[in-house]
C-alpha positions in Angstrom: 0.0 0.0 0.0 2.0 3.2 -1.3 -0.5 5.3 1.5 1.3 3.5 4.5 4.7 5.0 3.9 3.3 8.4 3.5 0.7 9.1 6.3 1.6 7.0 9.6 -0.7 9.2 11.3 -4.6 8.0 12.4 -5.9 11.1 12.3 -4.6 11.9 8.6 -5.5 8.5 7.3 -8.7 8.8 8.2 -9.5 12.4 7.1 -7.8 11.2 3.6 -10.4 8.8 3.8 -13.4 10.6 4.2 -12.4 12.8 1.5 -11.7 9.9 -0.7 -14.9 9.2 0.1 -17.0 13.0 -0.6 -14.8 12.8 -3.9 -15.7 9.4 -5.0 -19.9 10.5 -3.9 -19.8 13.7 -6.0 -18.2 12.0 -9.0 -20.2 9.1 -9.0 -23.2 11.6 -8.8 -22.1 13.4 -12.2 -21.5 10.4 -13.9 -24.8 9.0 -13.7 -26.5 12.5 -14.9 -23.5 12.4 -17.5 -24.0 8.6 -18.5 -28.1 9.4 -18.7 -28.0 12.3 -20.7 -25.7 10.1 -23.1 -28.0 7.3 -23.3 -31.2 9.9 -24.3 -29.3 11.4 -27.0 -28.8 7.8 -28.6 -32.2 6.8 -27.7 -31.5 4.1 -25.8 -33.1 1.6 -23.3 -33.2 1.8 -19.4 -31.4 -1.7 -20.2 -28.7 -0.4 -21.3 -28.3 2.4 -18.9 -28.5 0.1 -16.2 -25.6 -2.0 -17.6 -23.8 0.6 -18.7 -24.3 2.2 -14.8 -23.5 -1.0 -13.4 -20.4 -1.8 -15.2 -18.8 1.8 -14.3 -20.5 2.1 -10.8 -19.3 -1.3 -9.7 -15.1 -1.2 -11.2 -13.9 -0.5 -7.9 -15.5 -3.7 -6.6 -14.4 -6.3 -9.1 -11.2 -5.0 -9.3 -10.2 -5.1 -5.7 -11.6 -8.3 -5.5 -9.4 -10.1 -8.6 -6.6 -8.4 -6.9 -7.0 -9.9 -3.9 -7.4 -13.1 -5.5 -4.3 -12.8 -7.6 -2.3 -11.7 -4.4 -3.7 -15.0 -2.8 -6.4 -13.3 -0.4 -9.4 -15.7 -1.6 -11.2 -15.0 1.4 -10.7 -11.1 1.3 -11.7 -10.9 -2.4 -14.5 -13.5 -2.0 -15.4 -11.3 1.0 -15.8 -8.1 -0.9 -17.6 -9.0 -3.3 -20.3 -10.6 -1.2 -20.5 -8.1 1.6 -21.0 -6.0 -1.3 -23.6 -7.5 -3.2 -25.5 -7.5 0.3 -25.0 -3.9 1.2 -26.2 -3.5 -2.6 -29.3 -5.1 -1.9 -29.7 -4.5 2.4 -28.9 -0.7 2.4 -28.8 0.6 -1.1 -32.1 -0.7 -1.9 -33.6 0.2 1.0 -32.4 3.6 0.6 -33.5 4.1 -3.1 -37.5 2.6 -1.3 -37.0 5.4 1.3 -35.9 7.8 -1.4 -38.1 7.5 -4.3 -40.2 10.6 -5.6 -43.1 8.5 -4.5 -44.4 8.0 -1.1 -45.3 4.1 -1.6 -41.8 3.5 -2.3 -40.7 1.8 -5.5 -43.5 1.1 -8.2 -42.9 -0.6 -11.2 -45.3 -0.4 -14.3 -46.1 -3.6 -15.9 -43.3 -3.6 -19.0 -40.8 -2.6 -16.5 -41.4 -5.3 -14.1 -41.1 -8.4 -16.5 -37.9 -6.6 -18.0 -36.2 -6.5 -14.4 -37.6 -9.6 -13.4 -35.5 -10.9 -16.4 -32.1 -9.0 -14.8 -33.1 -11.0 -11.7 -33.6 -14.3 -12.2 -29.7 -14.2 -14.2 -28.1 -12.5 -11.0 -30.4 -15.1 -9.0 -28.7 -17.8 -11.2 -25.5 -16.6 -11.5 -25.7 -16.0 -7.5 -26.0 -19.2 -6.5 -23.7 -20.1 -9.0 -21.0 -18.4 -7.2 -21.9 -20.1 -4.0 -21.7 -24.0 -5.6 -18.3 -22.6 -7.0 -17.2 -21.5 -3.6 -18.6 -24.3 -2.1 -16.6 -26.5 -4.5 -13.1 -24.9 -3.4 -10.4 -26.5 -1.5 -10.2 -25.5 2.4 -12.9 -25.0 4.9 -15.2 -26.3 2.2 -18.0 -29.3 1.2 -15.1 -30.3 -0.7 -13.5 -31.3 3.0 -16.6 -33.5 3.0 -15.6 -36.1 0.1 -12.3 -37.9 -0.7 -10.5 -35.9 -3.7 -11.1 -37.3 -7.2 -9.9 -36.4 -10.4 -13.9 -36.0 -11.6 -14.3 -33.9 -8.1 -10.9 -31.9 -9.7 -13.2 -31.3 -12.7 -16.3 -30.1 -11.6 -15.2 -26.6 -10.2 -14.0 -25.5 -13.5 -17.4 -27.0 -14.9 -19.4 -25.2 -12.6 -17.4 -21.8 -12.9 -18.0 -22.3 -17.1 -21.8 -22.7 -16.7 -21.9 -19.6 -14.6 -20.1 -17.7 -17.0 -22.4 -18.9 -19.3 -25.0 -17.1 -18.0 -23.1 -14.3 -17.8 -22.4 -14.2 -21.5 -26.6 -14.7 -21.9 -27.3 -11.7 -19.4 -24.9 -9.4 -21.4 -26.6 -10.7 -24.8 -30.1 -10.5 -23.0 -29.3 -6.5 -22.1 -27.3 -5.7 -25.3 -30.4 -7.0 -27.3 -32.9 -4.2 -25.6 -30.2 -1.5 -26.7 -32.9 0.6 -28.4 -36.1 1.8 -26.1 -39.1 0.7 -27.1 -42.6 1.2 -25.4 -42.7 0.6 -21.9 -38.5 0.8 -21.5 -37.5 3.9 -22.6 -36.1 6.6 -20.0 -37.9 9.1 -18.8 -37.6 12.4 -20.2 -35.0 15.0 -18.7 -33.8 18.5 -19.4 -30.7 18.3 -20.6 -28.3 21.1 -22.4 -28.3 20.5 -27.1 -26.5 17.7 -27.4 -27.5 17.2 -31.3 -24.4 17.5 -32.5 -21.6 15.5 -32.8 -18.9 17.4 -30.9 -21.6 17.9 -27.9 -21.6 14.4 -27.7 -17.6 13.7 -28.2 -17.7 16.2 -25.1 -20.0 14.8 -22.7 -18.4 11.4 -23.7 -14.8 12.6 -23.1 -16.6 14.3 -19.7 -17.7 10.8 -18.7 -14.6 9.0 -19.2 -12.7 12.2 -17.3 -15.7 11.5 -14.3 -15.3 8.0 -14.0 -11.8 8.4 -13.6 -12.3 10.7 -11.1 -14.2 8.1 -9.1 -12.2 5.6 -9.5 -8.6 7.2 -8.7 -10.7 8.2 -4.9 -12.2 4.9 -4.8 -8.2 3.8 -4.7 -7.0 5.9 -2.0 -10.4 5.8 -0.3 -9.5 1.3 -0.4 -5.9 1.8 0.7 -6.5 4.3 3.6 -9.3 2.2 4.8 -6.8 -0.8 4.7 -4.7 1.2 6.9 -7.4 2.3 9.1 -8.6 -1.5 9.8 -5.1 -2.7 10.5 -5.0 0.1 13.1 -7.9 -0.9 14.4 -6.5 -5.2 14.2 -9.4 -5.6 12.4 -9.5 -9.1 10.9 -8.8 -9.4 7.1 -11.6 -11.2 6.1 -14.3 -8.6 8.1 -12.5 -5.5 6.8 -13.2 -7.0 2.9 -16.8 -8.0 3.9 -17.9 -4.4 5.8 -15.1 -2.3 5.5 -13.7 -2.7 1.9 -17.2 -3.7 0.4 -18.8 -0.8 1.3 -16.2 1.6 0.4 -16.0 0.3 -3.0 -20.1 0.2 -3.2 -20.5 3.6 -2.9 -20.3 4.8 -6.4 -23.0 2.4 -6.6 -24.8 3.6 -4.3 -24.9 7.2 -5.3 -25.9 5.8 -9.2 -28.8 3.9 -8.1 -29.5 6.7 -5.8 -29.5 9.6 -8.8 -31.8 6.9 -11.1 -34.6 6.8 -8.4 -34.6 10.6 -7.7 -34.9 11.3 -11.6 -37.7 8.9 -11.9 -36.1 5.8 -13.2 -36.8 3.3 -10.7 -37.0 0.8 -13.1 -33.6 1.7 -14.4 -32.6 1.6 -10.2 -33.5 -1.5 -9.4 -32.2 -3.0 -12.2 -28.6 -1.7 -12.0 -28.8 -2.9 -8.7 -29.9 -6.8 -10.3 -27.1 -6.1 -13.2 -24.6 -5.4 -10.2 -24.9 -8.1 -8.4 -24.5 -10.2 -11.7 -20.9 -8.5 -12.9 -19.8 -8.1 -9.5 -19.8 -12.1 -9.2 -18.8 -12.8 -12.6 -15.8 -10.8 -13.3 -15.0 -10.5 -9.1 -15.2 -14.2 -8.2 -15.9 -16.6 -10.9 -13.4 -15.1 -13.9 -10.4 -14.6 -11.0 -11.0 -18.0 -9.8 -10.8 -19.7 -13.2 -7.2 -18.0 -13.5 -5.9 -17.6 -9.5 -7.5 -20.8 -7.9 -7.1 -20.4 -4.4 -7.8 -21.8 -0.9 -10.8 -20.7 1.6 -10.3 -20.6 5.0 -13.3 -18.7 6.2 -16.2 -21.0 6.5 -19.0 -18.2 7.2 -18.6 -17.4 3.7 -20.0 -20.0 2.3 -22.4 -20.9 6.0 -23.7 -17.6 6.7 -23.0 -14.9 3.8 -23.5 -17.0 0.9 -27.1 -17.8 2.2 -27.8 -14.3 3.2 -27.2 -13.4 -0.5 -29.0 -16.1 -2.1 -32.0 -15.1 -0.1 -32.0 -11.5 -0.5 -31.7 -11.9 -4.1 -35.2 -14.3 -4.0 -36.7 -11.8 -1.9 -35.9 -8.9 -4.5 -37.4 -12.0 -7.3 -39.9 -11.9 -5.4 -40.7 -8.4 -4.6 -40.9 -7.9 -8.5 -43.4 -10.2 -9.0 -45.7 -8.0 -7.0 -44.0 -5.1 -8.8 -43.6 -2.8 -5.5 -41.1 -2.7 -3.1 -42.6 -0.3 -0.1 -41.1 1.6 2.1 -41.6 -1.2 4.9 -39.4 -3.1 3.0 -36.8 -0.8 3.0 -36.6 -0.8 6.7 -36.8 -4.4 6.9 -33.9 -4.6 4.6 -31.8 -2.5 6.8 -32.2 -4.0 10.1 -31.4 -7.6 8.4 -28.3 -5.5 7.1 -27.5 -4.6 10.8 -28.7 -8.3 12.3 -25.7 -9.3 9.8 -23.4 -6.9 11.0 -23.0 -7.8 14.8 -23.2 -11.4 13.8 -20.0 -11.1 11.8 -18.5 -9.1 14.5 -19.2 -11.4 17.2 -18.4 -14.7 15.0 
């Protein structure tokens, strides 16, 4: 961590990190507005707004995580990615209930709630994917279960191919809506003329120059909050799960934040379902394929792993009803918080 031999002091750490942190907010605010007005010039769905939301908003999160993978941290990276998925769903979606222009919470027309449904059955799939994949690895494991075979040696990689299978179809699923039709287009905003072509190379160029923004605080915002935890003796593995997860989940946060406060909750939730999805696939599943590793944490795949799965049914199931009330929201967070001192007293 470069941080460590330039501020040894607490109080400076953590001061860098809170301002990592108002940086990464602010940018991660402007690039959703930015990133929305792009996607109404070209016409395009709340599908692809959402993916193209997720896939920026969620960077900081899949990269951390295949980098603590390659530096042999399985549980750390695994960690992150979970405890972020689950803040994702807990506190960010109970935020976005609590938030909404509407006082029932989120409300879903008809179209809009069989095209998310869609997003959440893959990151359902995918989900418990991840958690036969981790189940299959070496260590603290079912694999410590069942004598070691050279079929058992084949069906992680078999497993991890499926899931990345479905990947590939949620993609192709979401690249296939990229024009709005009725029922899926975004709502209409004020924006400035961006007709013509060099409005649109500049609010492009402004994106990029945003995102990057975000993600250069999201780096020192990760590496001073390392610092902080080891100062605390924090354990590894609970500073990637609450710590690190939702430090890197805040751009994500603020994006599905900005979509339900301009009236795309539609767009909202399903970022949120699209999320989960590429946080698991390129975080866990891709990493793993190349940096096989060992887990030694058996909560991860007892206790998180089954928290996730479930939250993601319940959100299934929430958009089969097509509302997710304000009730709901608060319910969400004290499970969030229920989680919390669990981890901390396991």
């Amino acid at each position: 961590m470069f941080l460590a031999g330039i501020f040894s002091s607490f109080p400076l750490v953590l001061l860098l990190f809170l301002a990592s942190s108002i940086t990464v907010i602010a940018a991660s605010a402007r690039f959703t507005r930015q990133l929305e007005a792009l996607c109404e010039v070209f016409q395009l769905s709340i599908g692809i707004l959402s993916l193209l939301s997720a896939l920026g908003a969620n960077i900081p999160n899949y990269v951390s995580s295949a980098l603590a993978i390659l530096d042999r941290h399985v549980d750390v990276g695994i960690g992150i990615i979970i405890g972020s998925n689950i803040y994702n769903i807990a506190i960010t979606l109970a935020l976005c209930t609590l938030l909404t222009t509407t006082s029932s919470g989120i409300i879903l027309e008809t179209q809009a709630r069989r095209d998310v449904r869609v997003i959440a059955w893959y990151a359902l799939i995918i989900t418990l994917g991840a958690c036969l994949v981790i189940a299959l690895l070496p260590g603290k494991t079912l694999m410590a279960l069942f004598p070691t075979t050279e079929h058992m040696g084949l069906l992680v990689p078999l497993v991890q191919a499926l899931v990345l299978v479905v990947f590939g179809g949620f993609i192709v699923h979401a690249l296939r809506r990229s024009r709005g039709s009725a029922g899926t287009t975004l709502a209409h905003h004020d924006h400035e003329d961006l007709k013509t072509p060099l409005s649109v190379v500049r609010l492009s160029a402004e994106i990029i120059f945003t995102l990057a923004i975000a993600l250069g605080g999201v780096l020192v915002m990760v590496q001073s909050g390392q610092i902080l935890t080891d100062d605390l003796h924090m354990p590894s593995i609970l500073a990637g799960l609450l710590v690190l997860a939702i430090a890197t989940s805040l751009p994500n946060t603020v994006v599905a934040i900005s979509l339900v406060r301009t009236g795309e909750a539609a767009a909202c939730v399903e970022e949120l379902c699209s999320s989960g999805s590429i946080n698991i696939a390129l975080g866990i599943v891709l990493p793993l394929v190349f940096w096989p590793g060992i887990l030694t944490d058996r909560f991860l795949l007892l206790l998180d792993g089954p928290l996730l799965l479930l939250l993601a049914l319940a959100v299934l199931l929430c958009l089969f009803k097509g509302r997710m009330s304000r009730s709901l929201g608060i319910l969400l967070f004290c499970i969030y918080v229920i989680w919390v001192l669990i981890r901390f007293w396991l």
